[in-house]
C-alpha positions, -999 to +999 in steps of 0.1 A: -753+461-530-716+457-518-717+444-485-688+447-460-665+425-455-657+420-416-627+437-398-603+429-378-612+456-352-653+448-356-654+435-319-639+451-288-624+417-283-603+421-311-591+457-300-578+439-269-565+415-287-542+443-310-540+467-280-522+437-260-494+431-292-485+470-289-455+481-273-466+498-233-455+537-235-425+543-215-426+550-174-420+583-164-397+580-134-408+596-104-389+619-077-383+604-045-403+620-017-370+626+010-342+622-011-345+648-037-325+680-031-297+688-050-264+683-069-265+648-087-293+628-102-298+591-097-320+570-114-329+540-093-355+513-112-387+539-116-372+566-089-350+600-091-331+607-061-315+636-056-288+642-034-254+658-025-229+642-045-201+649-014-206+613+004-201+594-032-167+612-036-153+593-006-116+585-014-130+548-014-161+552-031-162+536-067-180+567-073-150+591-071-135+587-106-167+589-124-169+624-108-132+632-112-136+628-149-142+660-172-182+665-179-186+652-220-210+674-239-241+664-244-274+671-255-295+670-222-264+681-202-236+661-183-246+625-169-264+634-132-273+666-137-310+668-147-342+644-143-338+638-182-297+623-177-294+605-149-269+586-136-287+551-140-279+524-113-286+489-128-288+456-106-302+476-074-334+479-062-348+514-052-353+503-015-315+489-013-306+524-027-324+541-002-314+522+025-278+534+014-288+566+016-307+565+055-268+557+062-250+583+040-273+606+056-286+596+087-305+625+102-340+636+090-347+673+102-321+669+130-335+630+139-315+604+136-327+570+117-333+541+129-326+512+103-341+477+105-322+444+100-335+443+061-324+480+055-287+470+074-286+446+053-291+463+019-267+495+033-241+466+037-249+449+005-241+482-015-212+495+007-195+459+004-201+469-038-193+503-037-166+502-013-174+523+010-159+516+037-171+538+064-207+524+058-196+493+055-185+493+090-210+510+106-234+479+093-213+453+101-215+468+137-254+473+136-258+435+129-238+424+149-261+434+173-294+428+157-284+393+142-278+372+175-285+341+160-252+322+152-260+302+119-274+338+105-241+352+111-225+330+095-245+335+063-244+366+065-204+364+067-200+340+040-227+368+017-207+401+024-173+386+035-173+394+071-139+386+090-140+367+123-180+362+120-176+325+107-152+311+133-164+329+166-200+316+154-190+283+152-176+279+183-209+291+203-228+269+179-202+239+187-208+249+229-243+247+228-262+220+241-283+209+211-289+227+175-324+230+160-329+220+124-335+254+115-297+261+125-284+228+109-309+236+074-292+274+075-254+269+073-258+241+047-251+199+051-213+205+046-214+231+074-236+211+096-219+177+092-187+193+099-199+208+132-216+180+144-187+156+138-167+182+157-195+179+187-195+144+188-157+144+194-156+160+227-125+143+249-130+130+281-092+121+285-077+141+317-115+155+330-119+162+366-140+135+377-142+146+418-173+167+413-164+196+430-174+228+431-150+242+404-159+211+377-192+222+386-185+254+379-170+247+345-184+219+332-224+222+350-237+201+375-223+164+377-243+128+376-234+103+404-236+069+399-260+048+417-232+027+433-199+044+444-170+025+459-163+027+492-143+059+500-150+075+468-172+104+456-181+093+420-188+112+395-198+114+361-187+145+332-214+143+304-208+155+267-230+183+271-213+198+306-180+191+289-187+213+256-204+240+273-168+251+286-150+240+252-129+259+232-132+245+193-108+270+177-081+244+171-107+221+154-130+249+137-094+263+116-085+225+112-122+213+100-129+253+083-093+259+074-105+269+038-140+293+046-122+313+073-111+349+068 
């Protein structure tokens, strides 16, 4: 009697083992659940979005010559205009698309949006790409007031190429009266060496030293010394006082002359 000889697929160990070398079938992409209405097709990683195609043919939009040019044939119909041809975004994530699109369109049955910081963020990151403009400034604006935090802005300037973040954030960093490490490990050693060395040089030459109640004003309240000479009111200016009132421009375009724009 001919006995079998063992297979390959005999154990379900083995079928694991072959299942594991085959290629996975292909996703089907799914439609977005707001953003799917009409006109043009997008394919965003594993997401269709549908939308008007009337905000991407902005004057500025990198989007307005793909449109302007004439549809080729094809055999599932001109790119954008069905599930099966989309227009495919590469190098964007489905949530940084959608954020785009809160901004492109930012009511939702008559309700305006409210954005966070992240979804700012990404709006800016694709208008700064895509050139719009319009969006652009619009985030810029919104982050400016939800990024209060002075070394952030200047990352966030340096990322998306923000003029006038870099220098006004240096000077409030220079006039406070201490930085944290988080501040100092944010805009980089070069940054932070820079900015303290600028600190540390605050001038006493030509300082009121009288005490009154303008330097008080100005530069904060003022230390006496313990012994004063006879017929004087002594008074003593400290760094901190002194760089509180401060204006670093001069120094920040000498010291950042090459990040500023």
């Amino acid at each position: 009697m001919i006995q079998d000889s063992p297979s390959i697929l005999s154990s379900s160990e083995s079928l694991r083992d072959l299942a594991a070398t085959l290629p996975s079938p292909p996703v089907s992409p799914r439609r977005d659940s707001e953003f799917y209405c009409r006109d043009v097709v997008f394919r965003v990683e594993e997401t269709l979005f549908r939308v008007s195609r009337r905000p991407f043919e902005d004057n500025t939009s990198a989007f307005q010559t793909m449109f302007s040019l004439p549809s080729l044939d094809h055999a599932r119909g001109a790119e954008g205009t069905s599930d099966d041809h989309p227009i495919r975004i590469q190098g964007v994530t489905e949530d940084e698309f959608r954020a785009l699109l809160y901004v492109l369109f930012p009511t939702s049955y008559g309700v305006p949006r409210t954005l966070t910081k992240d979804q700012w963020m990404s709006a800016l990151k694709l208008a700064t790409m895509w050139n719009f403009e319009g969006v652009r400034d619009k985030a810029i604006a919104e982050l400016r007031r939800l990024v209060p935090e002075h070394a952030e802005r200047i990352r966030l300037a340096r990322l998306f190429d923000i003029p006038g973040w870099i220098e006004t954030a240096l000077n409030e960093l220079a006039q406070q009266d201490s930085l944290t490490a988080a501040e100092l490990q944010a805009l980089g050693w070069d940054t932070a060496a820079k900015l303290i060395k600028m600190r540390e040089n605050v001038a006493f030459s030509g300082a009121c030293m009288c005490g009154c109640n303008y330097c008080t004003i100005a530069h904060g309240q003022a230390i006496h010394t313990a012994n004063p000479s006879a017929g004087m009111r002594s008074a003593m200016l400290t760094a901190t006082s002194l760089r509180r009132s401060m204006d670093f421009t001069s120094q920040i375009k000498e010291l950042f002359a090459g990040e500023l724009f």
